[in-house]
Every structure is written in structure tokens, then in C-alpha cells.
C-alpha positions in Angstrom: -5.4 -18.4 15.4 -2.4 -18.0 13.2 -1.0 -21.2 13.6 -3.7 -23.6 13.8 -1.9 -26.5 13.1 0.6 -26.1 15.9 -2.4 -24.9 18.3 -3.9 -29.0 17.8 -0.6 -30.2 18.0 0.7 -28.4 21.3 -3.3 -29.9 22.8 -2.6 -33.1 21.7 0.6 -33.4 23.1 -0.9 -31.7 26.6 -4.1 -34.1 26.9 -2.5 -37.2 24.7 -1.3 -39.0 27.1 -3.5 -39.0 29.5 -6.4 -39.6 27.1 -4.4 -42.7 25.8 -3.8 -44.3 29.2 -7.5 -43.5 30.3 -8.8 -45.0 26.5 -6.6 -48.0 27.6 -7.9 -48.4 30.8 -11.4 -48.3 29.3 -10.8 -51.0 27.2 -10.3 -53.5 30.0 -12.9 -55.7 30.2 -15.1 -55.6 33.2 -18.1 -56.3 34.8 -20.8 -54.7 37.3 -21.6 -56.8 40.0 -25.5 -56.5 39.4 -24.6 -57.4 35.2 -23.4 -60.7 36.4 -25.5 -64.0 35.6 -27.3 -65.7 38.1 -25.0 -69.0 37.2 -21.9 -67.0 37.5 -19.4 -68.3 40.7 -16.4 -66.8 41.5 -14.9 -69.7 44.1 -18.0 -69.2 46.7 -19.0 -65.8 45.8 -21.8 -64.7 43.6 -23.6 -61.7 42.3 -25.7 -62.0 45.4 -23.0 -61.8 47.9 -20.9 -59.5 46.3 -23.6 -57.2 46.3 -24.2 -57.4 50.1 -20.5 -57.6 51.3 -20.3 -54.2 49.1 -23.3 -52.6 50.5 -22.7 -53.8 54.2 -18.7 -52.2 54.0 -20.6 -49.1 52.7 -22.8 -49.1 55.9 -20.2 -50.0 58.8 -17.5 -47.4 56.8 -20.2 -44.7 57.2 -20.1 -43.7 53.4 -23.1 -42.9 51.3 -24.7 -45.0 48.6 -23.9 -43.2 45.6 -23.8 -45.9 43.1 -20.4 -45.9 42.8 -20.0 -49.5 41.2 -18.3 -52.3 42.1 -16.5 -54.1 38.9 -14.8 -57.7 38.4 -11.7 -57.6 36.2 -10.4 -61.2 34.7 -7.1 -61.1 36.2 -5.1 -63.7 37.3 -2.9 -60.9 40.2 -3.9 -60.5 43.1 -4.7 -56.7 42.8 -7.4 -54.3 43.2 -8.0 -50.6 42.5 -10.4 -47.1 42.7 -11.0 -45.0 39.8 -12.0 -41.4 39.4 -10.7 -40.0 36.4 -11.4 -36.2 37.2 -12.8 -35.6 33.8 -16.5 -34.8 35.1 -19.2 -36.2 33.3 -16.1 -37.5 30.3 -15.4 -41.2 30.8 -17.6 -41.4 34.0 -18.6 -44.7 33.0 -15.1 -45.9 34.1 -15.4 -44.8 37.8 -15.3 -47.1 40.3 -13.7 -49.9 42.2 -11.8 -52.6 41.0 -11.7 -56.2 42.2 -9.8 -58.7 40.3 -11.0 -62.1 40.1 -8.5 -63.9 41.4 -8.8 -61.9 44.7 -12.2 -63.6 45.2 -11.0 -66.8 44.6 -8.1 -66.4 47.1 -9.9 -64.1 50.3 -12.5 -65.3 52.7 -15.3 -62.7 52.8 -14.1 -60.3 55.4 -10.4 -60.1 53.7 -12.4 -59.0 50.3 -14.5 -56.3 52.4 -10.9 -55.1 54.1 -9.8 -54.6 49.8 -13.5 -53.1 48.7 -13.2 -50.7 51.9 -8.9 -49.9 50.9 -9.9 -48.7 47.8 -13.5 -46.8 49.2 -10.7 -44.7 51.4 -9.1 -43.9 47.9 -12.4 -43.1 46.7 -13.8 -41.3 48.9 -11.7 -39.8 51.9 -7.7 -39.8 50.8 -6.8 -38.6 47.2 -5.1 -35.5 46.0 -8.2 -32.8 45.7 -6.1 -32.2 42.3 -7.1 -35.9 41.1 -10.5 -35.0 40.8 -9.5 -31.9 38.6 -7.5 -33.6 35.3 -9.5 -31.9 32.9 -8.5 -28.8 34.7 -4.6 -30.1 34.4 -4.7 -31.0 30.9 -6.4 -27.5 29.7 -3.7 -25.9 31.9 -0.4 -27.7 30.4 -2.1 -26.9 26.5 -2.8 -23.5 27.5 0.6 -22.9 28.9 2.0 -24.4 25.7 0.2 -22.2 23.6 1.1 -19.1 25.9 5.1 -19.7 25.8 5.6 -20.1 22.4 3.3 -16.9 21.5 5.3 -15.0 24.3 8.8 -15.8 22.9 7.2 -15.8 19.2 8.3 -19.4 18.5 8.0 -20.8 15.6 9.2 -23.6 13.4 11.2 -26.9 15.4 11.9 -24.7 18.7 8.0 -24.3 18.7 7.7 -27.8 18.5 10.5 -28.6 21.1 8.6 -25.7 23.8 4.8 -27.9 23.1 6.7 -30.8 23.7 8.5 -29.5 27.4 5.7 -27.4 29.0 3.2 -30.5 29.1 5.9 -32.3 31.0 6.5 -29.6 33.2 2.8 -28.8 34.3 2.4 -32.8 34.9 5.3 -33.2 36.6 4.5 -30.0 39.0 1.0 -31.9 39.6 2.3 -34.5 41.1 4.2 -33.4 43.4 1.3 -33.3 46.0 0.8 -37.4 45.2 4.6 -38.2 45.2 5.0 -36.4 48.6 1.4 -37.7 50.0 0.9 -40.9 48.1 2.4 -43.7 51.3 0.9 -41.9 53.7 -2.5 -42.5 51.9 -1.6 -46.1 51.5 -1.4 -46.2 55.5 -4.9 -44.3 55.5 -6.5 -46.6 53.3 -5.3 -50.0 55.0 -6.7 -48.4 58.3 -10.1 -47.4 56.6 -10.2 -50.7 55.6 -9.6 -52.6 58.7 -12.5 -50.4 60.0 -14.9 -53.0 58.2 -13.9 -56.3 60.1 -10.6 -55.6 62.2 -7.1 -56.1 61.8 -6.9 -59.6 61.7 -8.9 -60.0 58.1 -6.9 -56.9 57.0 -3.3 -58.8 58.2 -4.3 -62.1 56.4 -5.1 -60.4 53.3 -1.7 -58.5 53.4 -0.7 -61.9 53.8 -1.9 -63.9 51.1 -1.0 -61.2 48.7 2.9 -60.8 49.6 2.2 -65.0 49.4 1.2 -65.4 46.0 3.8 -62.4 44.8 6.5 -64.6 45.9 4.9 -67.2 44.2 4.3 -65.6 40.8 8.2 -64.5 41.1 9.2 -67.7 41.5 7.7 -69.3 38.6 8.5 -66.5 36.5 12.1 -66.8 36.8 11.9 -70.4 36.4 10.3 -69.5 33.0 12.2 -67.3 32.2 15.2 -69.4 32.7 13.8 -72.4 30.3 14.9 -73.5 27.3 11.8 -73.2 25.1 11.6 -69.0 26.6 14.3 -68.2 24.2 12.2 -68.5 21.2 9.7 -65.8 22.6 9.6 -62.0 22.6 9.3 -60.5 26.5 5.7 -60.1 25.6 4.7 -63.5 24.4 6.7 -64.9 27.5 4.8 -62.7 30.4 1.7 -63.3 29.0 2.4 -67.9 28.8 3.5 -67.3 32.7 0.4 -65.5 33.9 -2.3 -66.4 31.1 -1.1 -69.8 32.6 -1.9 -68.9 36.3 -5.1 -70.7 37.4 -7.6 -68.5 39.4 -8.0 -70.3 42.8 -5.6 -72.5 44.7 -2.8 -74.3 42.9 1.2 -75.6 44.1 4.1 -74.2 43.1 4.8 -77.6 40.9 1.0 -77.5 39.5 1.8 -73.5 38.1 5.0 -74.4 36.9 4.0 -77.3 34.9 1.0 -75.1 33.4 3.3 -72.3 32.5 6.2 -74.6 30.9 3.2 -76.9 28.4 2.5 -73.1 27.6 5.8 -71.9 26.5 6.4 -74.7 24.6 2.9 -74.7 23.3 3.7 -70.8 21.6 7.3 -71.4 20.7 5.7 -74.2 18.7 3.2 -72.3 17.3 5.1 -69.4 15.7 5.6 -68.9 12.5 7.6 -66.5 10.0 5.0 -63.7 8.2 5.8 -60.8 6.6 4.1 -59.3 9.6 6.4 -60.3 11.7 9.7 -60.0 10.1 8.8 -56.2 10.2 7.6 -55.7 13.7 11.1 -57.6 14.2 12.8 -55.3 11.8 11.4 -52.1 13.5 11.0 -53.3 17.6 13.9 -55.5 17.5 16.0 -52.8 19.4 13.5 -52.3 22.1 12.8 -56.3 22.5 16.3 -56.4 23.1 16.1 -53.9 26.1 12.8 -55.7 27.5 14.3 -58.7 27.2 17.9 -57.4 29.5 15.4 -55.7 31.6 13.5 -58.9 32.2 16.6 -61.0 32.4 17.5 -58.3 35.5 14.2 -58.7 37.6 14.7 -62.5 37.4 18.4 -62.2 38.3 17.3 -59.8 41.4 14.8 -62.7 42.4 17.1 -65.3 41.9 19.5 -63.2 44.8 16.7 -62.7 46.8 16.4 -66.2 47.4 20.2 -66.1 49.4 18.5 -63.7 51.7 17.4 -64.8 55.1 12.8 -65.1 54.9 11.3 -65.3 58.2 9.7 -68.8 58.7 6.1 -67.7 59.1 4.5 -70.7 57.7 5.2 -72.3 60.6 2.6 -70.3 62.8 -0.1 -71.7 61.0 -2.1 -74.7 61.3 -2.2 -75.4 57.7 0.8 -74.1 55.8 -0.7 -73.6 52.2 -3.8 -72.0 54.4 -2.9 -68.1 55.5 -5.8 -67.9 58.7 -3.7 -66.1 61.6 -5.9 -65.6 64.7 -5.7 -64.1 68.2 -3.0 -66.5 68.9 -0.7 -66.4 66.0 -0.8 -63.1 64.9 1.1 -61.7 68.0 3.6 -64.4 67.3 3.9 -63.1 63.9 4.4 -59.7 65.2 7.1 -60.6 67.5 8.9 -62.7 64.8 9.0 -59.7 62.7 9.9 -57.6 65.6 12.5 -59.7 66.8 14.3 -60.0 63.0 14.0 -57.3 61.3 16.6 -57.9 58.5 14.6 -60.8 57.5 12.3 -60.9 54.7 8.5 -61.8 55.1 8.5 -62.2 51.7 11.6 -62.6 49.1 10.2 -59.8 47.3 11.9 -56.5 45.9 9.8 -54.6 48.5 11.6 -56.4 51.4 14.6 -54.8 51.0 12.5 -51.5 50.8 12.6 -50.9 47.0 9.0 -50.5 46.3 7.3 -48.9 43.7 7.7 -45.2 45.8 3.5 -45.6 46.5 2.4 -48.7 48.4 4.6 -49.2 51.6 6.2 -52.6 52.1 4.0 -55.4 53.1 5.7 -55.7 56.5 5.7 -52.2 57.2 1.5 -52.1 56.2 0.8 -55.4 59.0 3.0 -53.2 61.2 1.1 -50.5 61.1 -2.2 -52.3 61.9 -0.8 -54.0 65.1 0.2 -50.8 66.2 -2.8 -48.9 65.4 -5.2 -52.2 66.5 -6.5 -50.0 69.6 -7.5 -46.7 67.2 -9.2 -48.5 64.2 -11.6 -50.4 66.8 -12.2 -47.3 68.5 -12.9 -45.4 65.5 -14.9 -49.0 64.1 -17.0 -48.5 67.2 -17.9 -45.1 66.6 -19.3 -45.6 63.2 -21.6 -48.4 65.0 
């Protein structure tokens, strides 16, 4: 009550962040399956079908029809994702799972159910119970802020300093449950998943999506690499390489063409403003460290490509198609099993630096072959 001013302060800088990252998230453009138009196609899906491949994982999952919605992102990765913000009824609207759309133009339908039933299990059965309290978080690391400095009757810079610590401290406490829990959830979830149509969709999704990784790594360092990339900021660059992507199937020549016309096409295009001479004045410093950080991811996929990659295209009858089957996915099993310093992908992840949540991909595909006999089991059950 005495200090006022530093009372907002010390709750913005508790509930800031968070609210900024969730206000961003917001922003994202999406769309309810049921809001689509009638005319709208997503490679051979439509409203129609979305809404019954959603409904029937529901069913054959055993979860209840809550209306928790089902939204399409315009993105070119090959990603997905559940949200529940844990704000109660603040920013509800935003709950939900996650499909982006270039998942539906790459996945035959039982691969997308084996994704919409992933991130159900994040939804619904495997999450931190302290996830679905962040309103409760954020009170906490402002009220602890507030407490401290009244305790040791702070005041002046030191006050500020103590508001600016005690946030980081409650957060970073908070997530210890998710940093110790969060790969063993990711294991869950790819089981829930393969629940809804078996291994085999679940392993050919795994697949396609360590596939067109390597891909998109690929053509980035080649961008990065070119000539014409020089002339634009890290941010102008990442978004010519995958605002070039085309949703649905494309070669490794086609992409790389596409993202080359559009580097050239913006280094063209620029021109000197007052505008931007003083975001260079002001960000030049941190463009610099984007750009040594970028030029050190496309260095570390340039070495992967030394690395012995396990020859897996081979196993399949059409090598740009990804369909393994009774036959070939035991082969693929036994490849893996038989080398396994090779990569299945020249990704990061291979050589087991991942992202300290989501398990490699080979790891994930070995876990559903070695689990096949459990997830039908407990399929059956739910039938």
C-alpha cells in the first residue's frame, strides 16, 4: 500500500511473461474445424472428415466429448500441439489441439488420428497437475515478490533487483516437475496415440516427420550458404526459406529453387528508410549474434552430413513414399537394431541432443515396437 508503484511493477514482472507468450500465442491465426468452408481442402481432407477422424479417436481413446476443439494452423512444419493454459475461464478460447496444415497434406488418415490422439494424451491424461494451475503460479511468484522486499524493507534499486529474482525463482521451482517428467510423457503420449490405429500409422508418421526435418535442414543450409542470403537480416532469411516451403509434396531441387527466387526476390526489394537505419542502429548487435548463431546450426548440419544415415529408403517400395507395413517395418527395426551409431535421420537429435522434451525419433519408433503387444492389448480393451 505504501509503495504502489513498485507493487504493479514486482506483478508485472511475475505474470509478464507469461501473459506475453500466451497474448502471442493467441495471435496465431487459426481455425475450428467446424468454421471451415465447405470449399475448403486440405490435400484430401475437409471439414467433413476432419470432424469424424477427431470424433472417432475421441471414441476408440475412451475420452469424453467435451468440446475441446480441434484447430488448423497455416504452417508450413510438420508440427502439432495441445493447449491448456491453466488460467481458468482467462484465455479459454485458446484451449485446444493444434494441427498444422502441412501435417494434413503429408499423413494418410490414420497417421493424422495417431497426432490428434498424441496431443489428446497431453490433454487429457499426462501433464504436470501444476500446468493446469498458472494463474495459481503467477499470483504466487508476485506475492512472494511483494513479501521479500517488505520482509527485508527494500527499497529503492535492490527492491527492484529482489522483483526482478523471486519471479525467476518461483518459475524455475515450477518446473522442475515438467523438466524431470516431460520425456517420459512424450513416450506416454506416442503410446496413447498408437492406441487409435496401431503402431504401424504411429511409425510412419514418426517417419515422415524426421523425413521432412532432414529436408527443411538441408535446404536451409543451402540458403543460408547463398550469395544473395548476405543481404538479409536472420529474420528475413528464415522466413524466404520456410514462407517458400510448399504445403504438400515437393523435391529437394523443387524447394530449393522456390527458396533461392525468394531470397533474391527480398534482397532485391529492400530499401534504406529511416526506419530501418534505426532498427539497424539499435538491433545491429543482436542480428550479429542471430546471425553467428544461425551460421552454427548450418555448420552442425553441414557435419552431420559426414555421419553414417541408415539406408532406410531402401525398404520401401516407393522411396519419396514413407508406407512401411508388416513386412518392412521389422526390417527397419532390425536395421536400427543392428547399427546403432547410425543416424535415421541427419538431424541434431541423432546424436541425442534434443530439445531435453521430445525423445529422439529413433528412440520414439523404438519404443512402439517394443511395446506393439501392450498398446493392442490396452487398444482392445477400450473396444
Amino acid at each position: 500500500m505504501n509503495e504502489p508503484i513498485l507493487s504493479l511493477i514486482a506483478i508485472a514482472i511475475a505474470a509478464g511473461p507469461f501473459t506475453r507468450d500466451i497474448l502471442m500465442f493467441a495471435s496465431v491465426k487459426r481455425t475450428r474445424i467446424q468454421d471451415l468452408k465447405e470449399q475448403t481442402r486440405f490435400g484430401q481432407y475437409d471439414k467433413h472428415l476432419l470432424q469424424t477422424l477427431y470424433h472417432d479417436t475421441l471414441t476408440k481413446l475412451k475420452l469424453p466429448d467435451l468440446g475441446v476443439p480441434l484447430f488448423i494452423v497455416a504452417n508450413r512444419s510438420m508440427n502439432a500441439a495441445a493447449m491448456h493454459v491453466g488460467f481458468g475461464s482467462f484465455f479459454k478460447a485458446i484451449n485446444g489441439i493444434y494441427l498444422h496444415r502441412q501435417l494434413l497434406h503429408k499423413l494418410e488418415p490414420k497417421e493424422v488420428q495417431d497426432m490428434i490422439g498424441h496431443e489428446l494424451g497431453h490433454y487429457f491424461k499426462y501433464y504436470i497437475i501444476i500446468d493446469r494451475f498458472r494463474i495459481l503460479t503467477v499470483s504466487l511468484a508476485a506475492l512472494a515478490s511483494l513479501w521479500v522486499i517488505q520482509a527485508i524493507h527494500l527499497d529503492g534499486m535492490f527492491a527492484y533487483i529482489v522483483i526482478s529474482m523471486v519471479p525467476s525463482l518461483v518459475w524455475w521451482i515450477s518446473g522442475l516437475p515438467y523438466a524431470k517428467n516431460a520425456t517420459a510423457i512424450e513416450y506416454l503420449c506416442d503410446d496413447f496415440g498408437a492406441q487409435v490405429g496401431g503402431i504401424i500409422p504411429s511409425i510412419n508418421g514418426l517417419m515422415k516427420l524426421g523425413a521432412e526435418a532432414e529436408l527443411q535442414s538441408i535446404v536451409m543450409q543451402q540458403a543460408v550458404m547463398s550469395k544473395a542470403a548476405g543481404n538479409l537480416d536472420t529474420t528475413d532469411l528464415i522466413e524466404s526459406v520456410y514462407g517458400s516451403i510448399p504445403y504438400g509434396s515437393a523435391s529437394r531441387e523443387e524447394i530449393e529453387k522456390l527458396v533461392q527466387a525468394e531470397i533474391k526476390k527480398r534482397a532485391t526489394d529492400q530499401k534504406v528508410t529511416l526506419a530501418g537505419f534505426l532498427d539497424f542502429v539499435w538491433n545491429s548487435e543482436q542480428e550479429v549474434e542471430n546471425k553467428e548463431m544461425l551460421v552454427e546450426q548450418v555448420k552442425e548440419i553441414e557435419r552431420l552430413q559426414t555421419k553414417p544415415r541408415l539406408d532406410w529408403e531402401a525398404l520401401l517400395m516407393d522411396p519419396v513414399h514413407i508406407d512401411l507395413d508388416q513386412e518392412s517395418l521389422p526390417m527397419l527395426i532390425a536395421m536400427i537394431e543392428r547399427d546403432p551409431n547410425h543416424y535415421l535421420f541427419r538431424l541434431p537429435e541423432g546424436s541425442d541432443r534434443t530439445d531435453g522434451v521430445h525423445p529422439p525419433l529413433k528412440s520414439r519408433i523404438l519404443y512402439l515396437w517394443q511395446n506393439r503387444n501392450e498398446i493392442e492389448q490396452t487398444a482392445t480393451l477400450n473396444r
